[in-house]
Structures are given as C-alpha cells and as structure tokens.
ZADO-1210 file (C-alpha; in nm, 4 decimals, padded with zeros to 6 digits):
<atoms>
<atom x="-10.7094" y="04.3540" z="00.8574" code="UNK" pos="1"/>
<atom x="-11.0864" y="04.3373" z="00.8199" code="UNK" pos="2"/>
<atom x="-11.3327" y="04.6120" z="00.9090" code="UNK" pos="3"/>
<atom x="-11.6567" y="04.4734" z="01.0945" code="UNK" pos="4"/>
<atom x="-11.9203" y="04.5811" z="00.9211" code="UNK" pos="5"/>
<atom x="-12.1760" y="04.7156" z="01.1899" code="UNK" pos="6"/>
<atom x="-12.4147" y="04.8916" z="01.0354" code="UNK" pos="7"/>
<atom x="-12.5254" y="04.5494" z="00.8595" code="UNK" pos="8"/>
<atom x="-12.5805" y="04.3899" z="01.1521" code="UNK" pos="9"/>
<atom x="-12.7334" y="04.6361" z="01.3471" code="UNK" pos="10"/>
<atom x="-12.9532" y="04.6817" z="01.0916" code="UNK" pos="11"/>
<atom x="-13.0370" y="04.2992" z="01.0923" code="UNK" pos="12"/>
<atom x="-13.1127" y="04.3272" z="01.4620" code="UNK" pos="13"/>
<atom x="-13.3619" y="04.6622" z="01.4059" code="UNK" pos="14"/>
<atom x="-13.5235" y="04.4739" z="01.0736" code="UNK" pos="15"/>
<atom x="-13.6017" y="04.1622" z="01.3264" code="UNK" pos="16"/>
<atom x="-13.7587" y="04.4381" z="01.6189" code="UNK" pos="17"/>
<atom x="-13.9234" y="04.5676" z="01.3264" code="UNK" pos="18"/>
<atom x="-14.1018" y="04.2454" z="01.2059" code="UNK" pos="19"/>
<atom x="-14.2546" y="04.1623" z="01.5286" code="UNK" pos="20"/>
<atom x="-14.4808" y="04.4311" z="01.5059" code="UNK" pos="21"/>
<atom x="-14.4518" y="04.5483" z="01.8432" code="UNK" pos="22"/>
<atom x="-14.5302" y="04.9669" z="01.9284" code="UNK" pos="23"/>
<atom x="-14.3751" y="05.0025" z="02.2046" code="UNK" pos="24"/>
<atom x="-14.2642" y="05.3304" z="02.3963" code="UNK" pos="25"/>
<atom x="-13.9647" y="05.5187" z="02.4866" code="UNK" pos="26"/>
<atom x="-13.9568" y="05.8099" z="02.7312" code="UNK" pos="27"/>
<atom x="-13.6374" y="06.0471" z="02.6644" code="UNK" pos="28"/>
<atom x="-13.5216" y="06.2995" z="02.9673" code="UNK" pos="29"/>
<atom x="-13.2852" y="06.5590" z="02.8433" code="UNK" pos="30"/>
<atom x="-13.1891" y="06.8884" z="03.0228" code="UNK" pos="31"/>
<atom x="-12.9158" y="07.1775" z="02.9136" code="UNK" pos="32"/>
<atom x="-12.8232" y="07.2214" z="02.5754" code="UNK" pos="33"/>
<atom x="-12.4628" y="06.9852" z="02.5095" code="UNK" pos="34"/>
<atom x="-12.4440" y="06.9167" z="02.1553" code="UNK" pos="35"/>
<atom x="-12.3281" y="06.5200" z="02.1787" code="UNK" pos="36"/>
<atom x="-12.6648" y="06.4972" z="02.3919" code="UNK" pos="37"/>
<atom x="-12.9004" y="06.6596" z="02.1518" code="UNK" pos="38"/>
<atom x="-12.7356" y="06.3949" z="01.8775" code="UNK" pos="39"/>
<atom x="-12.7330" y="06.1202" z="02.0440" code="UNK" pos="40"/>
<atom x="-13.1032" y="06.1927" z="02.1470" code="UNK" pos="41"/>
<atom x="-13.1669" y="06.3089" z="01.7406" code="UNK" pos="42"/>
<atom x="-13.0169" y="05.8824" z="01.6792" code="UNK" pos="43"/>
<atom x="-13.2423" y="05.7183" z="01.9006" code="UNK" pos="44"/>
<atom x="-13.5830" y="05.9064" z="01.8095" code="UNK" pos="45"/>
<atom x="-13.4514" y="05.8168" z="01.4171" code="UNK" pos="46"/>
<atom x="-13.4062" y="05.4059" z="01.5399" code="UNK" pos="47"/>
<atom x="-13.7372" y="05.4083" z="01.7527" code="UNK" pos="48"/>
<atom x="-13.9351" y="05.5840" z="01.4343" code="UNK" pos="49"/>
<atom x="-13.7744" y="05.3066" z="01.2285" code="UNK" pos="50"/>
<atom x="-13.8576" y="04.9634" z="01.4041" code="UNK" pos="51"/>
<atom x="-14.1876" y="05.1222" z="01.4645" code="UNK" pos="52"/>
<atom x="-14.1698" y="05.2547" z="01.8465" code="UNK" pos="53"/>
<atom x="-14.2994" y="05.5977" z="01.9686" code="UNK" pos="54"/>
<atom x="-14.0697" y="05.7868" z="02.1257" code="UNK" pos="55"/>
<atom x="-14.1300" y="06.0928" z="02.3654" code="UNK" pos="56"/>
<atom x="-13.8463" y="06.3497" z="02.4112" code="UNK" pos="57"/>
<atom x="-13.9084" y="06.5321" z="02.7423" code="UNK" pos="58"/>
<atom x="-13.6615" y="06.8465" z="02.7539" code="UNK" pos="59"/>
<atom x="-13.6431" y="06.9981" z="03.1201" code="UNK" pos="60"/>
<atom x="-13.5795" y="07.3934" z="03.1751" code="UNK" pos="61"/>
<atom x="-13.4455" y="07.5034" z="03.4876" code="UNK" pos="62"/>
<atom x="-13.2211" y="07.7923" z="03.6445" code="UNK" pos="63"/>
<atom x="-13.0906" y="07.6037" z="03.9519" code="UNK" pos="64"/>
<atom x="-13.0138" y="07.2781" z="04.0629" code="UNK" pos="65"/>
<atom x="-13.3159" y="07.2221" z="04.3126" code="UNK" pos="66"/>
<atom x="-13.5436" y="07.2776" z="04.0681" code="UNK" pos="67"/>
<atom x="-13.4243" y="07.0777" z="03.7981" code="UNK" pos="68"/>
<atom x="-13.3679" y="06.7724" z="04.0438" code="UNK" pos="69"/>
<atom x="-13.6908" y="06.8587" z="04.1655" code="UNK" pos="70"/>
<atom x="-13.8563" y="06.8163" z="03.7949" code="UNK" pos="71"/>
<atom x="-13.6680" y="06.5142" z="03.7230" code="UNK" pos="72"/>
<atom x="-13.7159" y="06.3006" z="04.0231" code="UNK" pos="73"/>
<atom x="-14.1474" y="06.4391" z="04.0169" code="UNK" pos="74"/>
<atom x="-14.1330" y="06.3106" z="03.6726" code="UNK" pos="75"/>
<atom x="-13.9334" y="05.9652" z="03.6776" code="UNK" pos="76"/>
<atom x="-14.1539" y="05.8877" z="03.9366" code="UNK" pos="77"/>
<atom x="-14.4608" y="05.9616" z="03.7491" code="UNK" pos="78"/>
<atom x="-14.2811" y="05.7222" z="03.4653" code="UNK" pos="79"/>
<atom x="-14.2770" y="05.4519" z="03.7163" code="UNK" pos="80"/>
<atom x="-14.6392" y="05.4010" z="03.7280" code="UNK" pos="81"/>
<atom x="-14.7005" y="05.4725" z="03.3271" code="UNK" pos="82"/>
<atom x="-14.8753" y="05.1789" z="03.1798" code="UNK" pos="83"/>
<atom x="-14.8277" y="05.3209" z="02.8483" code="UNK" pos="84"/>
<atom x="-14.4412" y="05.3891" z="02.8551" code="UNK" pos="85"/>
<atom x="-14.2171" y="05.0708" z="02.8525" code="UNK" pos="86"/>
<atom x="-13.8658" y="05.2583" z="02.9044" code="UNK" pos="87"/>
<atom x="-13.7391" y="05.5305" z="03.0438" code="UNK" pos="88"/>
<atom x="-13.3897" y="05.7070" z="02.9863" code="UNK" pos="89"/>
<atom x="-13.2445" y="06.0031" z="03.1002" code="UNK" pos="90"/>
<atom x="-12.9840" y="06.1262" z="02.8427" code="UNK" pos="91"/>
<atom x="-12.6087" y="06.2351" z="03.0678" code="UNK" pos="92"/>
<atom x="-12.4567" y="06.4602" z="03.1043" code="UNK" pos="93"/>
<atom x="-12.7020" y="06.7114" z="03.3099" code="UNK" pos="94"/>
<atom x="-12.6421" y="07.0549" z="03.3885" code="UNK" pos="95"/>
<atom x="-12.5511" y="07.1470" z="03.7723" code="UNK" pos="96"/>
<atom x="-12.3317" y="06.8792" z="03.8269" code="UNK" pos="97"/>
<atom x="-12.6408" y="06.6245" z="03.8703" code="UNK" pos="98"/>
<atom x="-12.5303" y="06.3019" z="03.8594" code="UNK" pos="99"/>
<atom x="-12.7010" y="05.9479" z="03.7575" code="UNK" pos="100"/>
<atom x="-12.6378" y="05.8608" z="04.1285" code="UNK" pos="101"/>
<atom x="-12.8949" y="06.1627" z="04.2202" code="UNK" pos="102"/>
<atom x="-13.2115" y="06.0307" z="04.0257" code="UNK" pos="103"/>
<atom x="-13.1266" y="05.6376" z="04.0100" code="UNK" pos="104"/>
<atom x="-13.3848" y="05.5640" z="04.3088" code="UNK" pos="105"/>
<atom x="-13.6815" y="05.7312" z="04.0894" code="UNK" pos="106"/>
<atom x="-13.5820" y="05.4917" z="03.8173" code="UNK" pos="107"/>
<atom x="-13.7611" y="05.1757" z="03.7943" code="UNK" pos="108"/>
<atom x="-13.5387" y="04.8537" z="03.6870" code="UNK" pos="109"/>
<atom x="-13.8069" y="04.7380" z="03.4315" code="UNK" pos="110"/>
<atom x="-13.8135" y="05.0277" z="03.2344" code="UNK" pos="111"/>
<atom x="-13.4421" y="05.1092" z="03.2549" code="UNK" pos="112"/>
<atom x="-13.3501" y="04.9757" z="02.8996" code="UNK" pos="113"/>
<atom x="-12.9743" y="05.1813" z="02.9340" code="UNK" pos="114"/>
<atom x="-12.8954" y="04.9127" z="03.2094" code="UNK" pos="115"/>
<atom x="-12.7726" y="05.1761" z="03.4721" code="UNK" pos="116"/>
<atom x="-12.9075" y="05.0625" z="03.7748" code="UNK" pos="117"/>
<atom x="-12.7118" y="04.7952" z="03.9305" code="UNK" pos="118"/>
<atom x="-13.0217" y="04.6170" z="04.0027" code="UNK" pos="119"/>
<atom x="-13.1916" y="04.6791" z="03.6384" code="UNK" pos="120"/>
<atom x="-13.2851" y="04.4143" z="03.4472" code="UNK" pos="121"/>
<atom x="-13.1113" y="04.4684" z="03.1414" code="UNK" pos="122"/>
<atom x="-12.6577" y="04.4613" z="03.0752" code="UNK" pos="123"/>
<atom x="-12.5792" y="04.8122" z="03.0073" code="UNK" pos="124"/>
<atom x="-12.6428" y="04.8510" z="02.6411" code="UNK" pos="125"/>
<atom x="-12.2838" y="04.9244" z="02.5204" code="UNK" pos="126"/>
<atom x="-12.1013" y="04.6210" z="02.6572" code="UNK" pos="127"/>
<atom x="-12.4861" y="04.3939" z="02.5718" code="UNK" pos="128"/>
<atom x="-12.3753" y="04.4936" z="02.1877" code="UNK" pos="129"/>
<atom x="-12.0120" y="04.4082" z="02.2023" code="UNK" pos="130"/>
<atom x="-12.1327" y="04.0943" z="02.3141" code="UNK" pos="131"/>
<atom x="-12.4052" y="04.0337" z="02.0787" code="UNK" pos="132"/>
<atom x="-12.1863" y="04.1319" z="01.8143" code="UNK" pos="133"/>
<atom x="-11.9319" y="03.8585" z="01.9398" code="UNK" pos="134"/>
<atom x="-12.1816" y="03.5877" z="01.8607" code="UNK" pos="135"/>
<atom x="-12.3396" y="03.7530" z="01.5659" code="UNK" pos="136"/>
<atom x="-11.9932" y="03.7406" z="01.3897" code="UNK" pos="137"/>
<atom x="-11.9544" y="03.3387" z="01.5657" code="UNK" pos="138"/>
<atom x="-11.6821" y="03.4348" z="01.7635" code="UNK" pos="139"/>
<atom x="-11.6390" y="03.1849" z="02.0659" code="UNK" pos="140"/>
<atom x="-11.6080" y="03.4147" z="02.3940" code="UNK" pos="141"/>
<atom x="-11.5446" y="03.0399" z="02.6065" code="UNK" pos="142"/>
<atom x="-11.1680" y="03.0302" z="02.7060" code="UNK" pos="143"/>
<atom x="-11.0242" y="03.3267" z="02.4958" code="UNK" pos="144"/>
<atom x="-10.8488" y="03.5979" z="02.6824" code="UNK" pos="145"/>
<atom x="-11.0542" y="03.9176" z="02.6452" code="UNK" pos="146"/>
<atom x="-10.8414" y="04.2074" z="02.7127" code="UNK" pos="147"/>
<atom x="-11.0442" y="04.6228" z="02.8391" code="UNK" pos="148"/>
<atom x="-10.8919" y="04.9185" z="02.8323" code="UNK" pos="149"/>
<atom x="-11.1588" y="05.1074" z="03.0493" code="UNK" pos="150"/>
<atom x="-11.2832" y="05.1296" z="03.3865" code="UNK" pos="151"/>
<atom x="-11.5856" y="05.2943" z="03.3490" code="UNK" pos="152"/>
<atom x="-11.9291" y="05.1847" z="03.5209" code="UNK" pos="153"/>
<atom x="-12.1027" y="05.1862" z="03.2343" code="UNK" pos="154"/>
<atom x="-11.8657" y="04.9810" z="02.9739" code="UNK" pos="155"/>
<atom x="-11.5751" y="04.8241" z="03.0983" code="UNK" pos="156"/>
<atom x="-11.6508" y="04.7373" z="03.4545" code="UNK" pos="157"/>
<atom x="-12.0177" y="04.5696" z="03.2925" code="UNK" pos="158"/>
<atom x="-11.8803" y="04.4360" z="03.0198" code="UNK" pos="159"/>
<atom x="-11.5400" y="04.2298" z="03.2384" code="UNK" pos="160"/>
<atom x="-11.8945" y="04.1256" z="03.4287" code="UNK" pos="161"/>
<atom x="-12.0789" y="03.9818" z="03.1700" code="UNK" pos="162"/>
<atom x="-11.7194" y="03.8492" z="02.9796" code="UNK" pos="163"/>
<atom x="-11.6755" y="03.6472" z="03.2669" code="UNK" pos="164"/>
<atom x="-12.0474" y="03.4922" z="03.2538" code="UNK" pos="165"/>
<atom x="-11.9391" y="03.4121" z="02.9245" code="UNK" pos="166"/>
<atom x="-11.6283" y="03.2038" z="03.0553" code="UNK" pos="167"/>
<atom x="-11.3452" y="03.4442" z="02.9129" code="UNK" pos="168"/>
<atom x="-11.0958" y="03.5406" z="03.1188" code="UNK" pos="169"/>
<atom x="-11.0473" y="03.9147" z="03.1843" code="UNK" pos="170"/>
<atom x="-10.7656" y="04.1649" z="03.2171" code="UNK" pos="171"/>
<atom x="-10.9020" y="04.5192" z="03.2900" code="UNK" pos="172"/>
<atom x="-10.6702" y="04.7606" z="03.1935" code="UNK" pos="173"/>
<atom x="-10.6887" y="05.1431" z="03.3084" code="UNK" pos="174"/>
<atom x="-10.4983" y="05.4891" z="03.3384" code="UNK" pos="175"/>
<atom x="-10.2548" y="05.2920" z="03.6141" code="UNK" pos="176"/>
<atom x="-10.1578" y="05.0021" z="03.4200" code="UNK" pos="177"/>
<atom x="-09.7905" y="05.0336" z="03.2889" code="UNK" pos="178"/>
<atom x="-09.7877" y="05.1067" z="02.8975" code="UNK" pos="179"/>
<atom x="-09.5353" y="04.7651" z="02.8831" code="UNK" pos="180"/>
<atom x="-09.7827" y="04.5273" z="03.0372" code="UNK" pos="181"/>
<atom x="-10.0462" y="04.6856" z="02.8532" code="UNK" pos="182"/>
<atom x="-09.8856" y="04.6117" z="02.5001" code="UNK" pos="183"/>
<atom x="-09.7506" y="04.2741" z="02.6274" code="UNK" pos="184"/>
<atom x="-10.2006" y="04.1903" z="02.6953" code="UNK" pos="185"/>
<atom x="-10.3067" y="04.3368" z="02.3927" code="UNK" pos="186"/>
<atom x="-10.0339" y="04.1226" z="02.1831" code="UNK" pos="187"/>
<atom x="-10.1456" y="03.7847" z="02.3719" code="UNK" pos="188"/>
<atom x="-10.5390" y="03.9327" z="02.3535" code="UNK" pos="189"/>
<atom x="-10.8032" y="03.7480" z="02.1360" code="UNK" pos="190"/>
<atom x="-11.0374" y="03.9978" z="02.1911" code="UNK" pos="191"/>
<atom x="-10.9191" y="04.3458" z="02.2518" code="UNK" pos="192"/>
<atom x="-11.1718" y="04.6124" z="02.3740" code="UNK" pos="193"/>
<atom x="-11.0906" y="05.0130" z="02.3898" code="UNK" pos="194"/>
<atom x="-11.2951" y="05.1948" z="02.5828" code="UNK" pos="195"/>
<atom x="-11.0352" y="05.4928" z="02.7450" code="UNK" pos="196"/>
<atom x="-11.1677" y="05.8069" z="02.4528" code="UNK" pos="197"/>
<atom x="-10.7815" y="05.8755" z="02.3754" code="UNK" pos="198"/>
<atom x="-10.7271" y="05.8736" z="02.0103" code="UNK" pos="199"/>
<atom x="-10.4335" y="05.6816" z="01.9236" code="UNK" pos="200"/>
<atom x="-10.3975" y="05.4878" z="02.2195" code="UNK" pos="201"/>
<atom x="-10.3007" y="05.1932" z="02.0758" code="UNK" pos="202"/>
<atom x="-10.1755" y="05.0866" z="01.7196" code="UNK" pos="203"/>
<atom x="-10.3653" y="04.7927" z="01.5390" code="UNK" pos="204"/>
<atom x="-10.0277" y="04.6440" z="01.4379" code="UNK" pos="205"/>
<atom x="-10.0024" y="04.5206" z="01.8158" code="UNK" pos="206"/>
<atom x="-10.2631" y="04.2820" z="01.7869" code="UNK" pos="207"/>
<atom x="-10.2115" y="03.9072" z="01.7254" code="UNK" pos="208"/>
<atom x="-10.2914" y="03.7216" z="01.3653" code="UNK" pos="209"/>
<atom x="-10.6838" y="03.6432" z="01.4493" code="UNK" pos="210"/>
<atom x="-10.7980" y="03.8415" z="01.6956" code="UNK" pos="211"/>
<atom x="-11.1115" y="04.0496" z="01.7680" code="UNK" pos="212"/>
<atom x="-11.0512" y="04.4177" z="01.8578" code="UNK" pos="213"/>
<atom x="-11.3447" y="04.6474" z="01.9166" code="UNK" pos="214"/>
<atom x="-11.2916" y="05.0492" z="01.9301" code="UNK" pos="215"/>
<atom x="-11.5533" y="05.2123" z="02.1535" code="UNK" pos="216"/>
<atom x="-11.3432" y="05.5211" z="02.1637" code="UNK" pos="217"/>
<atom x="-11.5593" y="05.8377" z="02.0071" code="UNK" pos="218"/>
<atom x="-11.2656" y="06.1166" z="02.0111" code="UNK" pos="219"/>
<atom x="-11.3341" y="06.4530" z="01.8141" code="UNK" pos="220"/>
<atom x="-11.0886" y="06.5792" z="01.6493" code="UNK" pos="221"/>
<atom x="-11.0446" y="06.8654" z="01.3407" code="UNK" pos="222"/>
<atom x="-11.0156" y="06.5995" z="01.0913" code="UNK" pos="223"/>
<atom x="-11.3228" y="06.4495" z="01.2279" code="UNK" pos="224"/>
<atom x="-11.4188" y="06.1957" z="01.4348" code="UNK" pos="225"/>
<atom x="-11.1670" y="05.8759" z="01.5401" code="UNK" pos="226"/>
<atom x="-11.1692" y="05.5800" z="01.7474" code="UNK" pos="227"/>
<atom x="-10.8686" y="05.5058" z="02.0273" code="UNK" pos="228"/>
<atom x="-10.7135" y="05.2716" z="01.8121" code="UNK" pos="229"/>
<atom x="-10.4351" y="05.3616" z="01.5284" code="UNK" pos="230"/>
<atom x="-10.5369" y="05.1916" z="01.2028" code="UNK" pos="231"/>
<atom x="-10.1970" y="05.0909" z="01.0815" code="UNK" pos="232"/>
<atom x="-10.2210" y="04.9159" z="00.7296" code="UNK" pos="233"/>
<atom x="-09.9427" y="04.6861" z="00.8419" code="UNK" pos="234"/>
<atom x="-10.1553" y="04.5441" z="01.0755" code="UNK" pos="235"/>
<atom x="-10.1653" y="04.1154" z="01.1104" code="UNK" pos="236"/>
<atom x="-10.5131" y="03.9656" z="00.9721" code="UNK" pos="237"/>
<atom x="-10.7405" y="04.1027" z="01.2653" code="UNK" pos="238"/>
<atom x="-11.1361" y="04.1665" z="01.3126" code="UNK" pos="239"/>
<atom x="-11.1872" y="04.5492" z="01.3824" code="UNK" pos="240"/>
<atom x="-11.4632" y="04.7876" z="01.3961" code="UNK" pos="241"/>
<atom x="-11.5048" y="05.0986" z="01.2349" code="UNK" pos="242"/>
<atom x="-11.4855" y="05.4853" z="01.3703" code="UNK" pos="243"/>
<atom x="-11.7519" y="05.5837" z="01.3072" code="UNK" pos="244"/>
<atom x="-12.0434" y="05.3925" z="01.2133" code="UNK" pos="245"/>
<atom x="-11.9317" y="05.1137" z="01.4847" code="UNK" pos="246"/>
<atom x="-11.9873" y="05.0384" z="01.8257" code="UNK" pos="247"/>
<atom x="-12.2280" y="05.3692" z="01.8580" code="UNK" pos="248"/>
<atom x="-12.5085" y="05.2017" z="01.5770" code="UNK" pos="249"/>
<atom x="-12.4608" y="04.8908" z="01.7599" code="UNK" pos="250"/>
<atom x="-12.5631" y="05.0478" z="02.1320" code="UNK" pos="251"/>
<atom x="-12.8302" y="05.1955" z="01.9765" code="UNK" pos="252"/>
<atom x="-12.9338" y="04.8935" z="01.8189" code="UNK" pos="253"/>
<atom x="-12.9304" y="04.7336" z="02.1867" code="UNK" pos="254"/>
<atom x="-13.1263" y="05.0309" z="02.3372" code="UNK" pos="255"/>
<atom x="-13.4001" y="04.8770" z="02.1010" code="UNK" pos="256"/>
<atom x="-13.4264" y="04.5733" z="02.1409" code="UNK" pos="257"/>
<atom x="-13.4278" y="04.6064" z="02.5380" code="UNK" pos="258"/>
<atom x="-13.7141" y="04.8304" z="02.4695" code="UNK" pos="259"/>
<atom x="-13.8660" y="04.5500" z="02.2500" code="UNK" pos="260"/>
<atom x="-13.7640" y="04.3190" z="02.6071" code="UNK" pos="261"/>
<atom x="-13.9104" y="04.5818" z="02.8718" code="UNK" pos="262"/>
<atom x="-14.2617" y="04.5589" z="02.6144" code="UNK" pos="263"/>
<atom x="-14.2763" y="04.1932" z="02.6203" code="UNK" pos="264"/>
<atom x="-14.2267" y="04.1141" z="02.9431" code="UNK" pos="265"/>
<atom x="-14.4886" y="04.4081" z="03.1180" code="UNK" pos="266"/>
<atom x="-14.7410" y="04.3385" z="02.8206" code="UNK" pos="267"/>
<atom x="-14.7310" y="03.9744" z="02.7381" code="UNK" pos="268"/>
<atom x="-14.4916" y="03.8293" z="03.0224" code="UNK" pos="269"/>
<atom x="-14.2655" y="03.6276" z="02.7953" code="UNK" pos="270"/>
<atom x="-13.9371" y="03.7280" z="02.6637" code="UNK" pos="271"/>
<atom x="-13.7503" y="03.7026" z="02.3722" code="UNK" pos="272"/>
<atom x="-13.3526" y="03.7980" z="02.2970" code="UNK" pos="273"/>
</atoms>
C-alpha cells in the first residue's frame, strides 16, 4: 500500500498558476459563524495569497432569513457585472436553512469557479481534482471500472458524469446499496472513490492488487480527523490518498486554477488547463 502524495502535486499545480503571472480575483460570500466554514474560507484566502490572486472575503450579518437572502442575492448580482472580480463563491452551509438552490439564479456561470450551477462552465472542483489527479499520477481512466460511494450533487453524481466522458464505466454506490454488492464492486474496482463522510466505511484490505482508491471522506473524530476508509496494513499493493492532507489540498488546488480559467477567458479569451 502506497500513500498518494497530494500535497506535492497540488503544489505543482499552484507553482504552475503561480508562474503565469496572472492577478486575478476571488470574491468569498460567507454568512453565520460554523467553524468548518471559517477554515475552509481561512485555506482558500492562504492558496489565492500564494499563486498571487486577491481575494475578497465578504461576511454577511443578518437576524432573519429575508434579509440575509435579500443581501446575498443584491450582492451576487452586483458580482455579475464586476469587471474586476473573475469568481465568485458563496461558502455552504448558510444560516436559516438557505440553500444553494435559493441564490443559484444570481450566480453567473463564468464566474462560478466551485462548478455548482448545472449550467457553469467549470466540473465541480472536487470530482475536477480526482480527475486531474488520475492523469497526474498516469493512471488510464479508458475502460477501468471506477467504483463511488456517494450520491451527492456536488461529488459523486459530477464526478460518475465526467468518469463516463472519460470512457470508465461507473457503479454509483449509496446508503441503499446492499453492504454484499458493495464489497463484491469495490473488490473488482480499479478505481475506488469514497465520498459517504462515515469513518470506517470500508477497509483498504478489500481492494484489488493495483488499484486506485481515493478517500474524500473528512470525518471528525476525538483522535482527530479520518477519512471513510480503514487503513489496514494488510492491505494488497494499492494507490491511496491520505486523511488529511488529501483530496481537500487537491479541491483547493482546482478552485485555483478555475479561477486562473474564469481570468483567461473574460480577460484574454483563450484558455488554458
């Protein structure tokens, strides 16, 4: 068993964001005050200082619902019409049950560098790094049997999309697929992809000699943070990545170079991936 390591190679992909020189801007909605939101915010102002991008963090106060949806929908559609601000994200969750589905219409697909919007113009930036990360590490997506744990709409249902663009064939595995026909996939899988946030939901040992499995599972726990899979020394000679310091550096990675994307193609009109 071999750890993936991820933080190399997103770092390779910032370094190259970095080298083209490019200032581009990112435009960060937050409201309420959940802690996983103020760090994931805290990561992405960090990789935007580092490749050289300005970053604005707009934090929205509000006592009720109408008001806040009020602010958010006046401002993303100020953000529409910015010149000087080539993305736009609005960090989930937000208070008073307001949903993505709410605000997506203010939104403009250009500067939508998460990849939310079904129309947007960029893969969702999660499953657009497992994939990158497929090829950076040369492994042949054509023909192999690519096997998701994970429904969700913005990794597993995106990523069986774009998998299947790639010519693998998909099983998409979720909460009512019997535990026996999961195993019996994940032991026939050559690329295995967790996405369900249940710590030990599967153990490593059930994967075949060779293949690829990626843990997008984030699961807090008192011993600290841990992926879904079970890293089980006995394990056959499989590619894994790493809880943490995984899959999250590598969507953040992403994030950045669609901003670099959403900058190229409003400023110059060419486009480079």
């Amino acid at each position: 068993m071999e750890f993936i390591d991820c933080k190399a190679i997103a770092q390779k992909w910032k370094d190259e964001i970095k080298s083209t020189g490019v200032n581009a801007c990112l435009y960060v909605i937050s409201a309420g005050d959940d802690p996983a939101s103020a760090a994931y915010i805290k990561g992405k102002l960090k990789d935007a200082e580092e490749v050289g991008f300005k970053c604005i963090h707009k934090h929205l106060e509000a006592k009720n619902r109408d008001q806040l949806l009020m602010n958010l929908t006046f401002l993303l559609n100020n953000l529409q019409y910015d010149s000087r601000v080539d993305g736009v994200i609005v960090q989930l969750p937000l208070p008073f049950s307001i949903t993505f589905g709410d605000i997506k219409m203010w939104l403009s697909k250009e500067k939508d560098v998460d990849g939310f919007l079904s129309d947007s113009i960029f893969d969702p930036c999660t499953p657009d790094g497992i994939v990158q990360l497929l090829k950076e590490i040369n492994v042949d997506i054509d023909g192999k049997l690519c096997v998701i744990a994970g429904r969700s709409d913005i990794v597993g249902k995106p990523l069986a999309e774009i998998m299947i663009r790639e010519n693998a064939t998909v099983a998409l595995c979720h909460s009512h697929t019997p535990s026996k026909l999961l195993y019996q996939l994940a032991q026939k899988a050559d690329i295995f992809v967790s996405a369900v946030g249940q710590k030990d939901f599967i153990d490593s040992s059930k994967f075949k000699t060779g293949a690829v499995v990626i843990d997008v599972g984030i699961n807090r726990t008192e011993q600290g943070m841990c992926g879904d899979i079970t890293i089980n020394p006995n394990s056959n000679d499989i590619l894994i990545t790493p809880v943490p310091g995984g899959v999250g550096l590598l969507t953040r990675a992403m994030l950045m170079k669609h901003l670099l994307v959403a900058y190229q193609k409003y400023h110059t009109g060419r486009q480079t991936r």
